[in-house]
C-alpha positions in Angstrom: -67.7 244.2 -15.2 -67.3 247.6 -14.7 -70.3 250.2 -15.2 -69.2 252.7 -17.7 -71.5 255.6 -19.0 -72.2 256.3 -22.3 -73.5 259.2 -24.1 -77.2 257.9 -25.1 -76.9 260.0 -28.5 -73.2 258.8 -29.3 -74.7 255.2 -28.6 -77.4 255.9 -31.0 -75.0 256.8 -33.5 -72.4 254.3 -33.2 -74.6 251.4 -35.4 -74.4 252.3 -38.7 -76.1 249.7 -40.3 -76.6 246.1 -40.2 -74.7 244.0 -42.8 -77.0 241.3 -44.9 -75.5 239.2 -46.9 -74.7 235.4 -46.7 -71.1 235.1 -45.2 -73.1 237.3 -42.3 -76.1 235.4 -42.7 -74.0 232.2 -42.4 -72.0 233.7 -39.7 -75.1 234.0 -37.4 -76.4 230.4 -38.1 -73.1 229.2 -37.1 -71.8 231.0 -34.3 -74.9 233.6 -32.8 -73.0 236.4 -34.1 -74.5 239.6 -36.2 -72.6 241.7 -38.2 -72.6 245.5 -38.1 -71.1 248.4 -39.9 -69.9 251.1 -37.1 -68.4 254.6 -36.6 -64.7 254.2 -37.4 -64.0 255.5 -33.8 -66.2 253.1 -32.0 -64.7 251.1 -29.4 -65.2 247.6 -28.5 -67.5 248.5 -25.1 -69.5 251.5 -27.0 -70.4 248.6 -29.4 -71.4 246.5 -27.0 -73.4 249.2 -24.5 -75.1 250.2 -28.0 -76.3 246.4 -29.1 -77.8 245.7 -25.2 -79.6 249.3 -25.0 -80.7 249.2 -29.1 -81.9 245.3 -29.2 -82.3 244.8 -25.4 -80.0 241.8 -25.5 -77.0 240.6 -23.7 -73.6 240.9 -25.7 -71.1 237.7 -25.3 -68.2 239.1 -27.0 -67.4 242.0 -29.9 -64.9 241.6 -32.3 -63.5 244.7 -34.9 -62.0 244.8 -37.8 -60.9 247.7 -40.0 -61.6 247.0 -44.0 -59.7 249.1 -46.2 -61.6 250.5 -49.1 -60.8 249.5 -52.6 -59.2 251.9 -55.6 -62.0 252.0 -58.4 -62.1 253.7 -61.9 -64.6 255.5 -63.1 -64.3 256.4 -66.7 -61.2 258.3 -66.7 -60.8 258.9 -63.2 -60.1 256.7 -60.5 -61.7 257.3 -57.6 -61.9 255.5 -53.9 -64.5 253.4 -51.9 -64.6 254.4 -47.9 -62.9 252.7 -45.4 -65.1 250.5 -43.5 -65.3 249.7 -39.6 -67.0 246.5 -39.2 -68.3 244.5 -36.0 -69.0 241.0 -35.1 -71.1 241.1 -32.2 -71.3 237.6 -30.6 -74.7 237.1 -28.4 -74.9 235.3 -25.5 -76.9 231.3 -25.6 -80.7 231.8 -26.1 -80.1 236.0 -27.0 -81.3 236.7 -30.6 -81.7 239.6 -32.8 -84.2 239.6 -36.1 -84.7 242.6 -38.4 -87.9 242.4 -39.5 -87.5 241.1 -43.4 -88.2 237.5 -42.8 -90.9 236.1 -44.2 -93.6 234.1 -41.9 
């Protein structure tokens, strides 16, 4: 693998959220995978640098895909939901990520 530099603040930035909800819940039983919301200019290796230096985990394989945002009314108007960058970031065997709201 090749050792590319990232920017440390552009990594911090490129994880916009993490997305909790059961397909992604049901995702990570099944597969080790955890789902993220990212910049819509990330790449697949700024993904990756940003989950190992973030969680401190190794990163098997990312995969992206682009959702398009849906036309909504509001009243009288219609208005726009954003586009939507998302990330499936598969961990390696063993590798695991928790955020904190499980209960013990």
């Amino acid at each position: 693998m090749s050792n590319i530099q990232f920017d440390e603040g552009r990594l911090m930035q490129v994880l916009v959220a993490p997305i909790v909800s059961e397909k992604a819940t049901a995702t990570a039983e099944k597969t080790n995978a955890i789902l993220f919301k990212v910049l819509q200019n990330a790449t697949k290796t700024e993904i990756k640098a940003a989950v190992e230096q973030m969680f401190n985990v190794k990163v098997k394989a990312v995969n992206v895909l682009n959702q398009k945002g849906k036309s909504k009314r509001f009243g009288k108007t219609i208005g726009r939901r954003d586009h939507v960058r998302k990330a499936y970031v598969t961990l390696q065997a063993g590798q695991e990520i928790s955020f904190g709201g499980e209960a013990v």
